[in-house]
N, C-alpha and C positions, 0 to 999 in steps of 0.2 A: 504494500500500500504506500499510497506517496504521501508527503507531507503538507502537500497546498492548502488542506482541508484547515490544520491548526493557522497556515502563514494566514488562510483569507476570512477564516472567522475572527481572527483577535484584532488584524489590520484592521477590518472594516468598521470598527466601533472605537477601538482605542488609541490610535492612532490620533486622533483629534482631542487629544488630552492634551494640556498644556503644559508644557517642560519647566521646570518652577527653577531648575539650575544656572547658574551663570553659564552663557559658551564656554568658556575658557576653560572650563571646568571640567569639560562633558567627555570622558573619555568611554562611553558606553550608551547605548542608544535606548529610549527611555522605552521603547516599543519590544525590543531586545530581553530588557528587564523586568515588563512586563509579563512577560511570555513564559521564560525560565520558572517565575512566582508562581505562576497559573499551574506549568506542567509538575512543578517540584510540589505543591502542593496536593495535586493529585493524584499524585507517587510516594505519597508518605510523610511529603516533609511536613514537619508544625512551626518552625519558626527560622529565620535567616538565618542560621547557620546551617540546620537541615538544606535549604533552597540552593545555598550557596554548593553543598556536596554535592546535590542532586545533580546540579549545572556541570561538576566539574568532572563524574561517572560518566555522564551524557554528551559530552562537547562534541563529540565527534558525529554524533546523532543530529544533535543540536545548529549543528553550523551546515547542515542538509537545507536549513530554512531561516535561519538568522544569521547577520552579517558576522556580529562579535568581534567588533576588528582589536580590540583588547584582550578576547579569552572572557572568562566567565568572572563577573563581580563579584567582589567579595563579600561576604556577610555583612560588612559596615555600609559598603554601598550600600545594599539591598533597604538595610535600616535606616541612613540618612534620607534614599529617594523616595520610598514609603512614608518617611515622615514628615514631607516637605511637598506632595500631590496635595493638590485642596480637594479636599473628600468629597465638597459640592459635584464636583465637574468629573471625579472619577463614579461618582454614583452616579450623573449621566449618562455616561458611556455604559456603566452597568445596565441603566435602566435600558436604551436603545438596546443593546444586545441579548436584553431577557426578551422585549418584544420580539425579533426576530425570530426567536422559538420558541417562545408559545403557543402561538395558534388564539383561538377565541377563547376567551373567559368567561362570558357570556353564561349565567346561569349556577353559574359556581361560589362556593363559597371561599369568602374573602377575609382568612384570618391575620386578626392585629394583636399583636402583645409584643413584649418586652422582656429582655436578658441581658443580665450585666455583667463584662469579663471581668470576671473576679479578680484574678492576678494583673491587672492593669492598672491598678490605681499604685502611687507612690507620692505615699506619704510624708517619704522625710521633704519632698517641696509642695504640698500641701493639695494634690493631686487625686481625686476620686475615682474609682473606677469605671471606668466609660459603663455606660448604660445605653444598648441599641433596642430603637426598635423595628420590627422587618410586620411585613407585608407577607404573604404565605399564600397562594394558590392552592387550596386541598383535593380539588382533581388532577391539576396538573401536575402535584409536586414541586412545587416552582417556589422559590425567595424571589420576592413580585419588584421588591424594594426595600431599603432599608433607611433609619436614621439615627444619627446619634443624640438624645438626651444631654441638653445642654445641662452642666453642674448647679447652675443658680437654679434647674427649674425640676418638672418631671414631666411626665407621658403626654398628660393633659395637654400641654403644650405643641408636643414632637407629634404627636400624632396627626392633625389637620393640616400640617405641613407635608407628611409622608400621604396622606391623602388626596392631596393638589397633583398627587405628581403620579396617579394609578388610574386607569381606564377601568372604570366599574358598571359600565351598563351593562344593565341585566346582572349584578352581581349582588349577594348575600355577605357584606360587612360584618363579621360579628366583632366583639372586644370582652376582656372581662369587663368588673364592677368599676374597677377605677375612674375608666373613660366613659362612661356613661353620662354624654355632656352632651344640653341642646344643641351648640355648634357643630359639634360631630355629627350628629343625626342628623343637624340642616343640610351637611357639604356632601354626606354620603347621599340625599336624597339628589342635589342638584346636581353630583356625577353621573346621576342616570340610574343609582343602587337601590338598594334595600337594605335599612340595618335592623342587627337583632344583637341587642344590647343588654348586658347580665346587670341586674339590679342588687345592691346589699346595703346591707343598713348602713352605708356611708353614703346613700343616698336620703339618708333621713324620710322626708315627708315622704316622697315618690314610694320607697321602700314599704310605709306604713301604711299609704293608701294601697297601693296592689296584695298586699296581704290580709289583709280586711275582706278586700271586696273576695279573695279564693275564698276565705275562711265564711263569708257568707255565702256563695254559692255555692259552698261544697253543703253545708247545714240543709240546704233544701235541694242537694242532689243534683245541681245545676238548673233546677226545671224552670221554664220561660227562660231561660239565659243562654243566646244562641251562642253555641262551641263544637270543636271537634275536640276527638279525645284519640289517644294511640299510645302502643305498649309494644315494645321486645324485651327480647331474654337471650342474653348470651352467655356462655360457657368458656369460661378462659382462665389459665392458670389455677384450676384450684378453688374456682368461686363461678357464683352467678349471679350474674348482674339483672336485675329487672330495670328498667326503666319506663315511665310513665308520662305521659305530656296531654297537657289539658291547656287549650290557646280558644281563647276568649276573642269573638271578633265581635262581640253584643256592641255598638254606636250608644243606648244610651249605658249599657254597664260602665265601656273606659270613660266614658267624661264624667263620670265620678272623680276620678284623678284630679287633684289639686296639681293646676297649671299644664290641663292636658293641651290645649292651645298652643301649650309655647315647643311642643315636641311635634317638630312638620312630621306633616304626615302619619302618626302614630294611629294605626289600626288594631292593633291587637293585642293580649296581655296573654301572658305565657308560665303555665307553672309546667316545671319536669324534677317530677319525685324520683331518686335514683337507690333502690335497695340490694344492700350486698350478700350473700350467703356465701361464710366462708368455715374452717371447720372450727373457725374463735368465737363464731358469731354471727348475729346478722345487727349490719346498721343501716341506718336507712337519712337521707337529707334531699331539703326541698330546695331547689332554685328557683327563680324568679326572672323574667327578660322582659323587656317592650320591644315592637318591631312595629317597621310599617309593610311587614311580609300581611296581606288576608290573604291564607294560606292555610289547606289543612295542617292539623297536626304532627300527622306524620312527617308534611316535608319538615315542619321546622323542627321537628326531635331530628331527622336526620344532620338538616344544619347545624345542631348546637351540640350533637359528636364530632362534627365537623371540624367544629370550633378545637377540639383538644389535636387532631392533627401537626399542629405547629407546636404542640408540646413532646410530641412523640416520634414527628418525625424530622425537625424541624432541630428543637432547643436540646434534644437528646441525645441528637446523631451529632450534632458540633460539641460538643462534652464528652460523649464517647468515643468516636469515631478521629474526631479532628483533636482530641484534646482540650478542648479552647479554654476553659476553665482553671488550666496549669501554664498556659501562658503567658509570660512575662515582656511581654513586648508590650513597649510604656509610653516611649518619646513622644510627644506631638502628637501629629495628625496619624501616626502609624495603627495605634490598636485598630482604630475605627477601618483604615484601609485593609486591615490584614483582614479585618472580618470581612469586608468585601470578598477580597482571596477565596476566602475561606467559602462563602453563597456562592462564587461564582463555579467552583469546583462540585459544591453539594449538586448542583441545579445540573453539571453534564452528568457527574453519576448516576441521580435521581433517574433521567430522560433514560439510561440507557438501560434496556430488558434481555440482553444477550447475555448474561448472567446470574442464573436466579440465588443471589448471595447477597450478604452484605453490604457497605459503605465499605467499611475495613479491609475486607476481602479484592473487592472491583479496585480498591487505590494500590492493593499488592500487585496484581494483575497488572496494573498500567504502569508500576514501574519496573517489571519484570517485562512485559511484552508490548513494545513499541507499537503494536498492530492496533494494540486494543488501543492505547492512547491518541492515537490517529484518529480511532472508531467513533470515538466519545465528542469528536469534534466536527462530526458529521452532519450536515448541514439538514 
C-alpha cells in the first residue's frame, strides 16, 4: 500500500495552521511534525519522548512521504511547537477534518461533558489542570469537537462556545445537570437541534417543580395526563439493569413549571427510574430531564443511554487506552493540543472495523504493520 493516503488526509486540513515560530528558527517543517504526533500517537506513543522514538524507529518509512530535511525532532521540539500552536486554529483544522469523515449527523445523539487531565496542572507556578470539554457523536463514534475550560470559569461557560462551532440539525444535545442553562437550550434549538437536559437539585426551583408534578401523576397512575411510558432489561457483568422512562408531553401539565416560558421550546418532562440486581443487592435511582424532543418514550430512554457513551467510550478509552490521566505534559498551550493528538487518533481507530479488538490492541497493530496504518487513513 502507498502512503498518499496519510500525505493527502493531514495536508488537506492542516497545513493551513499557522506556524507560531520565528523563520530563522525553523529547522523542521510544522506539517512534518504534525504528522510524526499523529502517526506516533497511534502507535503507542503517550507523550514527546515516546513520539520523538517512534519518528526515529520509522525514519526510513517516514521520509516515503515527509521531507524531514533535518531527520526526526527531538522530544523538546515536539514540546516547545505543541506548546506554542494556538489551540483556537488547531481545533479548526480539527474540526474541518472530523467533517470530512463523518458523513451526516442528522438524527443522532449529541453528547457534551467534560474531563480534566489530571496530571496537567502544576502547581509550584500556580497552574490548574486543564479541564476539556469534547463534543461526542454516539452513532458515529466521532470526538465532534473539543474545548478547553478557561481556569477563572467552568462548563457553563465553555460549552455555548463548543456549541457555535457543531452542525446539529436534526441532532439530540444531551448534557449532565451542570449545564442545564436557558442559553444552552436556546443555541441548541436555533442550531436546528433538540436538547435533553438532566435536571438535579442544583437546579433548585426547576428541580422541585418537575418532581412534584411525577410525584402527583404517578399518585393517580398518570390518568388524564397525556405520556408514553417504556422499559428494558439488560444482562451484563453480573447484574440487571431495568430501566424505566415515563416522558410527559401533557401542554397544560409542563406549564406548571415555574418559568416554563423562558426554556424555548420545552415540550416534555422526563422521568427514567434505573434499578440494579446485583448479588449485594438491588438499588434503584430516579433521574429527571427537560427536552424539546415530543417524542415517545422509548426514543428518549434510548437517547439518555446515549448520553453515557462518551463516558465509556469516549473518557474511558483516553484513561485506559491513551493513558491520558498519567500525563504530565504541562507547558502552555501543549496539554490542551496533545489532547487534540490524542481525539484525532481515537476518531481513525474508532472508524476502522477490520479488526474486531480493542483501542490498545489496533494502536499495537499500527505500529507493528505499516499497512494497517496506511488503512486507518483511508479516505
Amino acid at each position: 500500500m502507498n502512503t498518499e493516503g496519510i500525505q493527502n488526509n493531514l495536508n488537506a486540513y492542516f497545513t493551513q495552521l499557522p506556524d507560531q515560530r520565528r523563520k530563522a528558527g525553523r529547522r523542521h517543517k510544522l506539517i512534518d511534525i504534525i504528522t510524526i504526533a499523529i502517526c506516533g500517537i497511534l502507535c503507542g506513543a503517550d507523550d514527546w519522548s515516546g513520539i520523538e522514538e517512534y519518528g526515529k524507529a520509522k525514519e526510513a518509512w517516514l521520509r516515503q512521504f515527509l521531507e524531514l530535511p533535518h531527520g526526526i525532532p527531538s522530544h523538546d521540539t515536539f514540546g516547545r511547537v505543541f506548546s506554542w500552536i494556538d489551540p483556537q486554529a488547531f481545533e479548526k483544522c480539527f474540526i474541518n477534518w472530523v467533517r470530512s469523515v463523518l458523513g451526516r449527523t442528522e438524527g443522532q445523539v449529541i453528547a457534551i461533558d467534560g474531563k480534566t487531565l489530571r496530571r496537567s496542572h502544576d502547581h509550584a507556578n500556580g497552574k490548574e489542570a486543564v479541564h476539556m470539554v469534547s463534543a461526542w457523536a454516539e452513532k458515529n463514534r466521532l470526538v465532534l469537537a473539543q474545548i478547553k475550560v478557561d481556569e477563572k470559569s467552568n462548563e457553563i461557560t465553555a460549552i455555548p462556545e463548543l456549541v457555535r462551532v457543531l452542525e446539529l440539525e436534526g441532532c439530540i444535545v444531551t448534557t449532565d445537570a451542570m449545564v442545564c442553562q436557558q442559553d444552552i437550550a436556546t443555541l441548541v434549538i436555533e442550531k436546528g437541534g433538540d436538547y435533553l437536559l438532566a435536571v438535579k437539585e442544583n437546579q433548585g426551583q426547576l428541580y422541585e417543580d418537575i418532581t412534584e408534578l411525577f410525584d402527583g401523576a404517578e399518585e393517580v397512575d398518570y390518568f388524564d395526563v397525556e405520556h408514553t411510558d417504556a422499559k428494558t432489561t439488560h444482562k451484563d457483568h453480573g447484574r440487571i439493569e431495568t430501566r424505566e422512562c415515563w416522558a410527559v408531553t401533557d401542554p397544560d401539565f409542563t406549564h406548571y413549571l415555574r418559568g416554563f416560558k423562558n426554556w424555548k421550546n420545552l415540550r416534555s418532562m422526563v422521568k427514567v427510574t434505573c434499578q440494579r440486581h446485583t448479588v449485594v443487592g438491588t438499588t434503584q435511582e430516579s433521574r429527571y430531564f427537560i427536552s424539546s424532543l415530543n417524542a415517545p418514550a422509548k426514543q428518549i430512554l434510548k437517547a439518555v443511554r446515549g448520553h453515557w457513551s462518551i463516558e465509556n467510550s469516549l473518557h474511558w478509552v483516553l484513561d485506559v487506552a491513551f493513558r491520558e490521566d498519567d500525563c504530565r505534559v504541562r507547558k502552555d498551550h501543549a496539554p490542551e493540543n496533545l489532547a487534540v493528538l490524542r481525539h484525532i487518533a481515537l476518531n481513525l481507530l474508532k472508524q476502522d472495523r477490520t479488526i474486531k479488538r480493542g483501542i490498545k490492541i489496533k494502536r499495537l497493530t499500527a505500529a507493528w504493520d505499516n499497512d494497517y496504518l496506511i488503512h486507518l487513513f483511508k479516505d
